[in-house]
N, CA, C and O atoms as CSV, one atom per row, in Angstrom:
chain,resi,resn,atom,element,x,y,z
A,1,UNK,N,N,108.579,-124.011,128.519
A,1,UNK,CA,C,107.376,-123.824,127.739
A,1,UNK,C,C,106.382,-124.951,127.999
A,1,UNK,O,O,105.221,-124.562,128.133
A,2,UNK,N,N,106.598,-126.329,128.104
A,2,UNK,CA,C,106.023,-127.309,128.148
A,2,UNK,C,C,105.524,-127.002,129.389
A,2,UNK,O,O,104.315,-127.216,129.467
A,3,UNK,N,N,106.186,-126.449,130.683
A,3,UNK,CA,C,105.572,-126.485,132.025
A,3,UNK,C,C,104.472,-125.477,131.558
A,3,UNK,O,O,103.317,-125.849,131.352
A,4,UNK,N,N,104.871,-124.226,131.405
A,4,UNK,CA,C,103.617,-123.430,131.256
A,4,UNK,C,C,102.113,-123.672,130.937
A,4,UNK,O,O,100.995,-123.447,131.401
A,5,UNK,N,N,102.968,-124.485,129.469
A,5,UNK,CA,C,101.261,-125.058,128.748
A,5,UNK,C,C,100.489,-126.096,129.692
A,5,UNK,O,O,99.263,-126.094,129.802
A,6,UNK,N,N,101.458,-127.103,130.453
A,6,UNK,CA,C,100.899,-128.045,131.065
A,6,UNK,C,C,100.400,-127.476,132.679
A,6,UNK,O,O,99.640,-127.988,133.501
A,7,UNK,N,N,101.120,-126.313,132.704
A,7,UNK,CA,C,100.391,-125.427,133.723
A,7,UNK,C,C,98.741,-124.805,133.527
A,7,UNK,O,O,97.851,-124.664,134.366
A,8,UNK,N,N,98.766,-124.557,132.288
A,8,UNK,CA,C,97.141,-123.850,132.004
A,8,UNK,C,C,96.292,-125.034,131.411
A,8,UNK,O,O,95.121,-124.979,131.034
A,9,UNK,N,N,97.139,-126.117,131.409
A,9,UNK,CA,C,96.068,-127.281,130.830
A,9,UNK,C,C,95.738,-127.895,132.077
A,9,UNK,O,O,94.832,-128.721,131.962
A,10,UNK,N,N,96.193,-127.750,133.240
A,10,UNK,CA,C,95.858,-128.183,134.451
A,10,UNK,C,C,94.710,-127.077,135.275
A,10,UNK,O,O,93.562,-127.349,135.625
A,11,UNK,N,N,95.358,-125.937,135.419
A,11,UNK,CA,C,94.400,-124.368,135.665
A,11,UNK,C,C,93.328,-124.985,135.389
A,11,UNK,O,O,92.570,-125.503,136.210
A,12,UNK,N,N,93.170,-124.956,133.849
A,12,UNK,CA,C,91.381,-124.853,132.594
A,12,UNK,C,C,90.843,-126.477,133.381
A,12,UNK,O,O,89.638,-126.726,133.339
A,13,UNK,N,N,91.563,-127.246,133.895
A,13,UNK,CA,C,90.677,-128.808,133.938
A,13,UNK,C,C,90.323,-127.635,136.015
A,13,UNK,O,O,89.312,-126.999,136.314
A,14,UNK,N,N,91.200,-127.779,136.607
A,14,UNK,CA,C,90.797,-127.341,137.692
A,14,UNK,C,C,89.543,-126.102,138.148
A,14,UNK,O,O,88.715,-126.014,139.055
A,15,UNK,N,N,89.944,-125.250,136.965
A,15,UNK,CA,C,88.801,-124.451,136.677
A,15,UNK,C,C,87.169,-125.240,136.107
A,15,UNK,O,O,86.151,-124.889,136.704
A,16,UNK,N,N,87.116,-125.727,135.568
A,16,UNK,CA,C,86.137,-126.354,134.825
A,16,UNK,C,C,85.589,-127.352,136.180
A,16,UNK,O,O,84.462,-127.174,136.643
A,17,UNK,N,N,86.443,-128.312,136.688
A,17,UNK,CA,C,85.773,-128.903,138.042
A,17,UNK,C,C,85.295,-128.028,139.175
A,17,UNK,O,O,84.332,-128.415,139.837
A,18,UNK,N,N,85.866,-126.919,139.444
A,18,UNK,CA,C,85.447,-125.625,140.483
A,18,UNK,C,C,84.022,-125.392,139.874
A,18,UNK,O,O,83.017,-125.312,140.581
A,19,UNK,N,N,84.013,-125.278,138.373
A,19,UNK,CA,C,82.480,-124.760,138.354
A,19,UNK,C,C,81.514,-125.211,138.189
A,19,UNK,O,O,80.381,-124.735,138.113
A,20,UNK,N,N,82.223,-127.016,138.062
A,20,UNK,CA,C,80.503,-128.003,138.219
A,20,UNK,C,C,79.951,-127.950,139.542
A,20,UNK,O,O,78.766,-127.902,139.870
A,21,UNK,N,N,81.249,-127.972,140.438
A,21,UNK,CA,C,80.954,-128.171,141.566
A,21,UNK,C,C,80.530,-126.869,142.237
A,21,UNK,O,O,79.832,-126.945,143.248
A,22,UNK,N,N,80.870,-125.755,141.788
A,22,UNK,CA,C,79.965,-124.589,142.317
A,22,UNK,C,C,78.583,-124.284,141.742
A,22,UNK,O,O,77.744,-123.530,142.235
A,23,UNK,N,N,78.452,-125.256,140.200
A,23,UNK,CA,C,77.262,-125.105,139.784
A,23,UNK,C,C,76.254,-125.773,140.648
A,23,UNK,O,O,75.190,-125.215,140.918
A,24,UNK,N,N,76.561,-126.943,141.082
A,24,UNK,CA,C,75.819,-127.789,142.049
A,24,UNK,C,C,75.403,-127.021,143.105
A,24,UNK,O,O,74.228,-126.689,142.953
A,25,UNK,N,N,75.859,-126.639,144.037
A,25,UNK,CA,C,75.729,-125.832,145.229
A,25,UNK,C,C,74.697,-124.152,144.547
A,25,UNK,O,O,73.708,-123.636,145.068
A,26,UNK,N,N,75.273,-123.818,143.563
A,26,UNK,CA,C,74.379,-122.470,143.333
A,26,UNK,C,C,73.212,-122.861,142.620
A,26,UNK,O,O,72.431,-121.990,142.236
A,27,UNK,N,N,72.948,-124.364,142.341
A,27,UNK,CA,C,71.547,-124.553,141.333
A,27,UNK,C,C,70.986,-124.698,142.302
A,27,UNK,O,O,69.882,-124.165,142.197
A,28,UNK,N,N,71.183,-125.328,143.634
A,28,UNK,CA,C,70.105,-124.984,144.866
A,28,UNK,C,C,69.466,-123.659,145.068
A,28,UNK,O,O,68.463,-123.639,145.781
A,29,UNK,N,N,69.935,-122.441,144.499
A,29,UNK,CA,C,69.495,-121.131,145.214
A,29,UNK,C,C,68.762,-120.695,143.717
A,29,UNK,O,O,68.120,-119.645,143.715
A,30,UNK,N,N,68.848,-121.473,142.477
A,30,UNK,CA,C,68.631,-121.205,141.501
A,30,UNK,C,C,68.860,-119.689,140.677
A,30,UNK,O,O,68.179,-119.436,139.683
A,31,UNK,N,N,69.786,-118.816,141.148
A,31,UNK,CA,C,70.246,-117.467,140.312
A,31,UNK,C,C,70.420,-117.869,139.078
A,31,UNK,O,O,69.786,-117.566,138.067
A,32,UNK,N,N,71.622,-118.809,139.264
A,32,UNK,CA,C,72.821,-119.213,138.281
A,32,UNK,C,C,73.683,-117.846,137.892
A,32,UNK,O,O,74.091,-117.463,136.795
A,33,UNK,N,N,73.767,-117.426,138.836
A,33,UNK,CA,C,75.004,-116.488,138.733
A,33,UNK,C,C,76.226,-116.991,139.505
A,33,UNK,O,O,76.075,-117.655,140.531
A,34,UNK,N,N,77.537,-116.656,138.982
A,34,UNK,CA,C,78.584,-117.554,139.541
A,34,UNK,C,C,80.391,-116.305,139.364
A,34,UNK,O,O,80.873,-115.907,138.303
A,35,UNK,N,N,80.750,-116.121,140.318
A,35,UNK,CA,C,81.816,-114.786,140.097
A,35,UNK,C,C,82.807,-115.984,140.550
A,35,UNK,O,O,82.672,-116.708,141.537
A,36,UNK,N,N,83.860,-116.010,139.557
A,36,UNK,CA,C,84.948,-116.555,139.820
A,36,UNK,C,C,86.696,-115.730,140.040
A,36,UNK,O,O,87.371,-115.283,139.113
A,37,UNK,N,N,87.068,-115.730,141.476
A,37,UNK,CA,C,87.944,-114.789,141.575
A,37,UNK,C,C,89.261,-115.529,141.172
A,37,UNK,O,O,89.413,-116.711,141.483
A,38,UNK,N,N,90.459,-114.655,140.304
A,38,UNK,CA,C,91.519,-115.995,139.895
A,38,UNK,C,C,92.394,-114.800,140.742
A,38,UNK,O,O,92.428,-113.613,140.418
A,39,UNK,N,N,93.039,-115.368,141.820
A,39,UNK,CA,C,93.859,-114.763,142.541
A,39,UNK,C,C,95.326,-115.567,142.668
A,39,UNK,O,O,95.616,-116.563,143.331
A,40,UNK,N,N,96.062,-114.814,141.852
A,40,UNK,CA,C,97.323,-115.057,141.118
A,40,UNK,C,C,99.073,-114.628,141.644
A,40,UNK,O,O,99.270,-113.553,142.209
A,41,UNK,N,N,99.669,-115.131,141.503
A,41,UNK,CA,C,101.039,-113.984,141.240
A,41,UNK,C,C,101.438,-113.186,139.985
A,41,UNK,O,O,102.328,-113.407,139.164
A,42,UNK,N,N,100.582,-112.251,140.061
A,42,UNK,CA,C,100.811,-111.641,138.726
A,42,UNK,C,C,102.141,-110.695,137.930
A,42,UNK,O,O,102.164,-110.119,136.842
A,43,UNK,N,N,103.188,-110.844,139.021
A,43,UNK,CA,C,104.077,-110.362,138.413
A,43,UNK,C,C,105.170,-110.806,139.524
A,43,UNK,O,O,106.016,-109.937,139.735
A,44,UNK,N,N,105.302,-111.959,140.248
A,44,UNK,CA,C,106.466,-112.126,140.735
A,44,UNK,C,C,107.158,-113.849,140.470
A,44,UNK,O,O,107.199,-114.391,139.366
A,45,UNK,N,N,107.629,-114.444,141.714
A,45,UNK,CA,C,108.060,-115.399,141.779
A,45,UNK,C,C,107.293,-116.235,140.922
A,45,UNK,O,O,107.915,-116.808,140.027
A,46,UNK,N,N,105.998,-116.432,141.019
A,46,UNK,CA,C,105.412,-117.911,140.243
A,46,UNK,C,C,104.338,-117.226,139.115
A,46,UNK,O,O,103.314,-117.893,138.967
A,47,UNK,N,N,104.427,-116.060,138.346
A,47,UNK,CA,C,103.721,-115.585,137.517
A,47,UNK,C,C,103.956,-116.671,136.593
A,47,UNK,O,O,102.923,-117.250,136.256
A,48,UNK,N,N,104.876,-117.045,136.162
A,48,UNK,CA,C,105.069,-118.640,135.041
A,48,UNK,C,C,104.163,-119.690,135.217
A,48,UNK,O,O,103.359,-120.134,134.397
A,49,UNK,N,N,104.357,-120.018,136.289
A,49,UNK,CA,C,103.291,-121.600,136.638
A,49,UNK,C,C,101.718,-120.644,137.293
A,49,UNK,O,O,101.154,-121.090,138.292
A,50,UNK,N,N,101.192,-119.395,136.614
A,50,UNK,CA,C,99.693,-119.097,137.193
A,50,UNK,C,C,99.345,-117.514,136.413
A,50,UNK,O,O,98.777,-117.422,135.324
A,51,UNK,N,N,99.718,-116.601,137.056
A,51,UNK,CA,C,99.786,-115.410,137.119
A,51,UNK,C,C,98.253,-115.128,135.485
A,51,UNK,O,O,97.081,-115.490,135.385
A,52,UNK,N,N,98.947,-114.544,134.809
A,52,UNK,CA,C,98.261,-113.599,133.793
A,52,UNK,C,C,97.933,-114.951,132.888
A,52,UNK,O,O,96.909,-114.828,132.216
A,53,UNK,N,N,98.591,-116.164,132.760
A,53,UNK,CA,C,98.431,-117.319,131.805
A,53,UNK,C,C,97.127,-117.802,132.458
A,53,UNK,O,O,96.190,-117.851,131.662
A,54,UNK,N,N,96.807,-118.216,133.878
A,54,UNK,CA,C,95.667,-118.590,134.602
A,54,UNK,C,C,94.407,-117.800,134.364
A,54,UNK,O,O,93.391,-118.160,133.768
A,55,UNK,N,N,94.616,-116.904,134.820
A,55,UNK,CA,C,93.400,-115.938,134.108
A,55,UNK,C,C,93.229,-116.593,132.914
A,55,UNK,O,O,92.259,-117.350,132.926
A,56,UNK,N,N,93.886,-116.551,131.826
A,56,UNK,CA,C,93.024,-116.661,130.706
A,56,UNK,C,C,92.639,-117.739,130.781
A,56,UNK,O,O,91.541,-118.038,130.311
A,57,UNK,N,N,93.290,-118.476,131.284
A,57,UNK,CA,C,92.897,-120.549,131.211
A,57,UNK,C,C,91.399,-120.310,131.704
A,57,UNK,O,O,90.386,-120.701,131.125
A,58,UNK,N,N,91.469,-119.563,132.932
A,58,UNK,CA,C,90.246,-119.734,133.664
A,58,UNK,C,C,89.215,-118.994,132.693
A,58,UNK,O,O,88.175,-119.651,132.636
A,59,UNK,N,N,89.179,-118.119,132.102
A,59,UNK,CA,C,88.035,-117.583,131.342
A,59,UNK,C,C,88.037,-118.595,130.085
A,59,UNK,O,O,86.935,-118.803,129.579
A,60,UNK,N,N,89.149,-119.243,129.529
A,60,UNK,CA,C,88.890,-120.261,128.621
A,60,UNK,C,C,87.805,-121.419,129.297
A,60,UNK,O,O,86.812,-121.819,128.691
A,61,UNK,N,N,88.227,-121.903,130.769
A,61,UNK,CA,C,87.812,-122.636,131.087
A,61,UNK,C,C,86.184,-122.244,131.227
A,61,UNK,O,O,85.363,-123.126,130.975
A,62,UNK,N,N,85.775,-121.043,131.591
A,62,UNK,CA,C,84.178,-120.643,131.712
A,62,UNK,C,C,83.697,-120.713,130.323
A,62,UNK,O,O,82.688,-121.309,129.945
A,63,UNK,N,N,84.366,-120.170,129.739
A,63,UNK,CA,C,83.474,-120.622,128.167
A,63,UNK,C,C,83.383,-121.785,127.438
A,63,UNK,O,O,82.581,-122.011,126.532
A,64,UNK,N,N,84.467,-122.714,127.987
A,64,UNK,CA,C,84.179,-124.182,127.815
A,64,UNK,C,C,83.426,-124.908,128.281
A,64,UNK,O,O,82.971,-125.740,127.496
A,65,UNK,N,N,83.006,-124.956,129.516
A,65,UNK,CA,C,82.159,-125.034,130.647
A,65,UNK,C,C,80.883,-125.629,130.075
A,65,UNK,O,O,80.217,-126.525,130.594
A,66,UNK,N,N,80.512,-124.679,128.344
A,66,UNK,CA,C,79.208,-124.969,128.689
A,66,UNK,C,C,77.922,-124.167,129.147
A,66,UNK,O,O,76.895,-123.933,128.509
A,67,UNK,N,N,78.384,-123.707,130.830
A,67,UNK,CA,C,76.993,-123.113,131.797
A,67,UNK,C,C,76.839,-121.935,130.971
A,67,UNK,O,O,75.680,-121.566,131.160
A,68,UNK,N,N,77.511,-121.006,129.998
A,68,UNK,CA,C,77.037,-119.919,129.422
A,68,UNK,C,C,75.652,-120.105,128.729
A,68,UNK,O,O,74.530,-119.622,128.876
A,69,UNK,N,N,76.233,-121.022,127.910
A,69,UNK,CA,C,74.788,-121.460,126.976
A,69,UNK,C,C,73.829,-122.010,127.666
A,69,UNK,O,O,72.800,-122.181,127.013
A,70,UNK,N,N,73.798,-122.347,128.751
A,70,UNK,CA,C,72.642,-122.668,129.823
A,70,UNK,C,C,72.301,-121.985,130.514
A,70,UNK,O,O,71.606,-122.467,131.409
A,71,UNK,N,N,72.569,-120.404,130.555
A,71,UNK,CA,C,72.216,-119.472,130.973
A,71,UNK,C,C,72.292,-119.046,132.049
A,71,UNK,O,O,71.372,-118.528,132.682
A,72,UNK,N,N,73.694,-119.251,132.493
A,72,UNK,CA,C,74.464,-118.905,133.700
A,72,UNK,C,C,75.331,-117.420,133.252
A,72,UNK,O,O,75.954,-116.973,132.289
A,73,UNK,N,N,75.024,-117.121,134.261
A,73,UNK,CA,C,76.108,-115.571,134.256
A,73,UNK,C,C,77.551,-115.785,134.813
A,73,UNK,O,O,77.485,-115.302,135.943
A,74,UNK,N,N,78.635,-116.183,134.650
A,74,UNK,CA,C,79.741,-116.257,135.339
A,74,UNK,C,C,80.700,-115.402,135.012
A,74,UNK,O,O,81.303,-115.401,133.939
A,75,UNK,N,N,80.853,-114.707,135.859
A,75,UNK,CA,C,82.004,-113.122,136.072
A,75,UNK,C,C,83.467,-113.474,136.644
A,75,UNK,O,O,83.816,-113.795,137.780
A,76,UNK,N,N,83.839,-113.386,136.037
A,76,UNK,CA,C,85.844,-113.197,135.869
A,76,UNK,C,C,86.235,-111.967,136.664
A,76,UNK,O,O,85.873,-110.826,136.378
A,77,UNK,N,N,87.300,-112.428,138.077
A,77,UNK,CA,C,88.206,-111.450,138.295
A,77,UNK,C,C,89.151,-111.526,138.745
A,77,UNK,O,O,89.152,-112.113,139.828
A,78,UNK,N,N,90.207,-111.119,138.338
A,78,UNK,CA,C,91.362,-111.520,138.889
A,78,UNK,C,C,92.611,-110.365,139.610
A,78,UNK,O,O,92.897,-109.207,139.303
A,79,UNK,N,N,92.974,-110.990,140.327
A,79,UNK,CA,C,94.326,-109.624,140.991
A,79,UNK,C,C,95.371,-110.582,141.721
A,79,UNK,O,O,95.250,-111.682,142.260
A,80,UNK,N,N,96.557,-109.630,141.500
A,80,UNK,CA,C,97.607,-109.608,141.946
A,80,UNK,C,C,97.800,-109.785,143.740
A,80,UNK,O,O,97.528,-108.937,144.591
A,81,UNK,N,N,98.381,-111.233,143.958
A,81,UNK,CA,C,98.846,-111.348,145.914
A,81,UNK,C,C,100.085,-110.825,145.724
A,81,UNK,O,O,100.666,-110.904,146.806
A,82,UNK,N,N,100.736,-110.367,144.962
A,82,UNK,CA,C,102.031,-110.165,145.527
A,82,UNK,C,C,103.078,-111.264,145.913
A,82,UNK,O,O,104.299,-111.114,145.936
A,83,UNK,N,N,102.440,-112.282,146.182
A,83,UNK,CA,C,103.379,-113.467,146.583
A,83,UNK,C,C,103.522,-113.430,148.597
A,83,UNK,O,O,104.261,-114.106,149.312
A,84,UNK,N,N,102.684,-112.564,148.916
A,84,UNK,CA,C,102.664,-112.059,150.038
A,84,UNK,C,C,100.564,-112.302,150.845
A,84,UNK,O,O,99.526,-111.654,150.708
A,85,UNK,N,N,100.965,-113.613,151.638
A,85,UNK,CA,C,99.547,-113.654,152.311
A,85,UNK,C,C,98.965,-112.287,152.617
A,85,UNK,O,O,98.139,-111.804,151.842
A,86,UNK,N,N,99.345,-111.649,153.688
A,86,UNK,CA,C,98.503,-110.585,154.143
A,86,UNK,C,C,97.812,-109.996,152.713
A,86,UNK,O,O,96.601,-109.800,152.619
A,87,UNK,N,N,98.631,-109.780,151.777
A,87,UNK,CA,C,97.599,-109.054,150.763
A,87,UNK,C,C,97.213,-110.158,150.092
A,87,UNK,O,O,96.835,-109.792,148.979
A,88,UNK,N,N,97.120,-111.333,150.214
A,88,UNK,CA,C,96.047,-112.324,149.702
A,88,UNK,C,C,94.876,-111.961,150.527
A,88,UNK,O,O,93.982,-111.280,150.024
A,89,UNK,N,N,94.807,-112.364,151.762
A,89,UNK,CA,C,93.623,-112.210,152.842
A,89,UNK,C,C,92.951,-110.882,152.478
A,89,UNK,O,O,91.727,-110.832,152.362
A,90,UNK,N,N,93.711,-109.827,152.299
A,90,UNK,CA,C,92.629,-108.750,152.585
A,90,UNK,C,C,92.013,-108.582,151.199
A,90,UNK,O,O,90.963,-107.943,151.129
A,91,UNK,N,N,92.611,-109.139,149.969
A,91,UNK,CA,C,92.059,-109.369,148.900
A,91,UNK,C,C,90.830,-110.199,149.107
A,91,UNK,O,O,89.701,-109.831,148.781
A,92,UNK,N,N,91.155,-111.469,149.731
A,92,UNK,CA,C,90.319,-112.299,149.648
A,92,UNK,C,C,88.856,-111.586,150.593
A,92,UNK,O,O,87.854,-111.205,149.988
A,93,UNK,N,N,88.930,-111.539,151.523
A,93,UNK,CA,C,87.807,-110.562,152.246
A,93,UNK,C,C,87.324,-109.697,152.001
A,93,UNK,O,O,86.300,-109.414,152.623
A,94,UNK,N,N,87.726,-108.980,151.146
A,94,UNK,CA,C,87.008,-107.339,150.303
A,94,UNK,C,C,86.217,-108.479,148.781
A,94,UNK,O,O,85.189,-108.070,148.243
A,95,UNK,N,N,86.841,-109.757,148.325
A,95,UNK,CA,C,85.956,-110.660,147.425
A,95,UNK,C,C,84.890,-111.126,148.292
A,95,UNK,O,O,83.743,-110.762,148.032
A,96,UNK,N,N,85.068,-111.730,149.090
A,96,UNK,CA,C,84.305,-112.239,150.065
A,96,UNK,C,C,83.120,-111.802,150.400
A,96,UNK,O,O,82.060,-112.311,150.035
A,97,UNK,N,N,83.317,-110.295,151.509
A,97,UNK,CA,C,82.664,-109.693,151.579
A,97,UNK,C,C,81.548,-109.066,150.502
A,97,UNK,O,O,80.349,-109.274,150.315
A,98,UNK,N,N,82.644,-108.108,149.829
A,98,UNK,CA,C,81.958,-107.521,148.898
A,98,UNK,C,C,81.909,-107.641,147.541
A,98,UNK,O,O,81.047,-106.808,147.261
A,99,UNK,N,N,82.287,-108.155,146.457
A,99,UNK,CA,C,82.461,-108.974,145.530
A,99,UNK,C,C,81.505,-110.018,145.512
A,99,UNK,O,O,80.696,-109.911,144.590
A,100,UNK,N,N,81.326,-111.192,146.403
A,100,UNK,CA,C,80.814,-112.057,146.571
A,100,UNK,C,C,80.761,-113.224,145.814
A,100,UNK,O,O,79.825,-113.952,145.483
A,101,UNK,N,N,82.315,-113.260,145.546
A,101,UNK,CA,C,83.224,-114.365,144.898
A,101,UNK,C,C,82.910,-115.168,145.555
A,101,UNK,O,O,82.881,-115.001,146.774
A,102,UNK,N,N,82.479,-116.615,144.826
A,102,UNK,CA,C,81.963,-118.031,144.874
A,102,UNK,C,C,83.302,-119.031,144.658
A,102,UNK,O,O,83.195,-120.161,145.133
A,103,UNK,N,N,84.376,-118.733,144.067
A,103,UNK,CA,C,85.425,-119.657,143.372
A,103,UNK,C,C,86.613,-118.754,143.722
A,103,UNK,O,O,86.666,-117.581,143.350
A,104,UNK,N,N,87.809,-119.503,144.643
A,104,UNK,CA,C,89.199,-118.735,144.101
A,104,UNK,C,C,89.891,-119.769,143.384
A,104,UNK,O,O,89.667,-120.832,143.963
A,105,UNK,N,N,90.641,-119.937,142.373
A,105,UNK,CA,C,91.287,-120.186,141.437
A,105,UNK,C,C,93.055,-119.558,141.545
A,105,UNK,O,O,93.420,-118.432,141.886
A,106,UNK,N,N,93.841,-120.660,141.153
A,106,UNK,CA,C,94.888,-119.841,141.020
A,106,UNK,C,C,95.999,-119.368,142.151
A,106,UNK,O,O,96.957,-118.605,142.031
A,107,UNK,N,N,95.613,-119.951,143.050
A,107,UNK,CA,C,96.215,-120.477,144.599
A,107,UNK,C,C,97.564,-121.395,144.631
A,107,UNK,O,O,97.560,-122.435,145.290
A,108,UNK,N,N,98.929,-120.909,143.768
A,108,UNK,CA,C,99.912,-121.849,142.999
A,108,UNK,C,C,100.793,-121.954,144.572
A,108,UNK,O,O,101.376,-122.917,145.070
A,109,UNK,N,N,100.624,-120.685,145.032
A,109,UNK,CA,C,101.917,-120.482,146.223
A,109,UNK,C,C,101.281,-121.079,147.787
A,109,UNK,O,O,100.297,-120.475,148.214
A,110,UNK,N,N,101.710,-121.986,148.441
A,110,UNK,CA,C,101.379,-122.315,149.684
A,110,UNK,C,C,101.202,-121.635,150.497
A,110,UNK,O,O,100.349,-122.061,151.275
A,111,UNK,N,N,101.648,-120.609,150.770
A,111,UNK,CA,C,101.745,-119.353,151.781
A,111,UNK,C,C,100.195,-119.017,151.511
A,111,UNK,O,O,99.295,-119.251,152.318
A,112,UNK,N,N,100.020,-118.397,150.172
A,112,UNK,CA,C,99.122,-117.599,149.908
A,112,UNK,C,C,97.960,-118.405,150.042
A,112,UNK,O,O,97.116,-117.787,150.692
A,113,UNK,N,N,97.385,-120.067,149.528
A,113,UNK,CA,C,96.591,-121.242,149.654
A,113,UNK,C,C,96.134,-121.310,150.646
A,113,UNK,O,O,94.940,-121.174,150.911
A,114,UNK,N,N,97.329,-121.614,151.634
A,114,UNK,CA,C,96.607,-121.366,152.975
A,114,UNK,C,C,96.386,-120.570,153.649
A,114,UNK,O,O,95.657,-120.829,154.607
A,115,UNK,N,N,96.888,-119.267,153.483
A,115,UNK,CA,C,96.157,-118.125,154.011
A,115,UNK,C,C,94.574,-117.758,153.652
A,115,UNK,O,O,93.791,-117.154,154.385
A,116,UNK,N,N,94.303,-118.325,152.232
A,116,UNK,CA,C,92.771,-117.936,151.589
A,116,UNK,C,C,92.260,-119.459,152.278
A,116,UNK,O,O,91.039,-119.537,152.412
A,117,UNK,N,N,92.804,-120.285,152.584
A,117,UNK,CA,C,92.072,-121.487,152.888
A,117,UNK,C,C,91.654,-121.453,154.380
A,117,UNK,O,O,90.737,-122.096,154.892
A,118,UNK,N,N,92.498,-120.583,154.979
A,118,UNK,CA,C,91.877,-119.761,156.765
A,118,UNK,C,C,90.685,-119.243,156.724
A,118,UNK,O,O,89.705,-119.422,157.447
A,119,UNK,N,N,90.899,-118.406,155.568
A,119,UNK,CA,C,89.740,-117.262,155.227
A,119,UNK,C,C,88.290,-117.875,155.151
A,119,UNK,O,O,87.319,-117.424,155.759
A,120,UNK,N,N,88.283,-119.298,154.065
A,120,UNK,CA,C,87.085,-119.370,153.736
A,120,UNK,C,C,86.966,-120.052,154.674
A,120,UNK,O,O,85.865,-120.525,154.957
C-alpha cells in the first residue's frame, strides 16, 4: 500500500513538472492548449506501481497545476500497452500523429520507455 501511494505521489510531482515544462514550450505558440497522454499498464504486470492509479494522479496532477485557472485547456488520455512495446509504439504514433499528444506520462516499464522514447 505504501508503494502504491508513494507511487502516485511520485506520478502527480512528475506529472505536474511535465506540465510546467510543456507549459513553457506551448506559451511560445500561445494556444495554451496541452493533451496529456498517460500511457500505462493497465491491467498487467505493473498496473500497481502506474496503470489506472496514474491516470488519476495525473488528472489530480492537472488540476493542481494551477494552468486551468489560467486558462489553459489540458485534455487527459490514457490507454492500455499491454506491457508489450509494439503496442506502445503504435499507440504512441496514432497520439502523435493524430491525437497530438504533447506529454506521455506513465512510462513505469523499460521496454515500453524506450520504445516511446525511439518514437519521440
Amino acid at each position: 500500500m505504501k508503494r502504491s501511494i508513494a507511487a502516485l505521489a511520485t506520478t502527480a510531482l512528475v506529472m505536474t513538472t511535465s506540465l510546467v515544462f510543456a507549459g513553457g514550450a506551448s506559451a511560445q505558440t500561445m494556444d495554451k492548449v496541452a493533451k496529456v497522454g498517460a500511457l500505462g499498464d493497465q491491467s498487467g504486470l505493473y498496473q500497481d506501481i502506474g496503470g489506472p492509479g496514474s491516470t488519476v494522479a495525473a488528472q489530480m496532477a492537472i488540476e493542481d497545476s494551477g494552468l486551468l485557472a489560467k486558462g489553459w485547456k489540458i485534455d487527459l488520455i490514457s490507454a492500455d500497452h499491454q506491457n508489450k512495446p509494439d503496442v506502445a509504439v503504435n499507440i504512441g504514433k496514432q497520439w502523435i500523429d493524430v491525437e497530438k499528444v504533447d506529454v506521455f506520462v506513465d512510462l513505469a516499464a523499460s521496454n515500453v520507455g524506450l520504445a516511446i522514447a525511439n518514437l519521440a
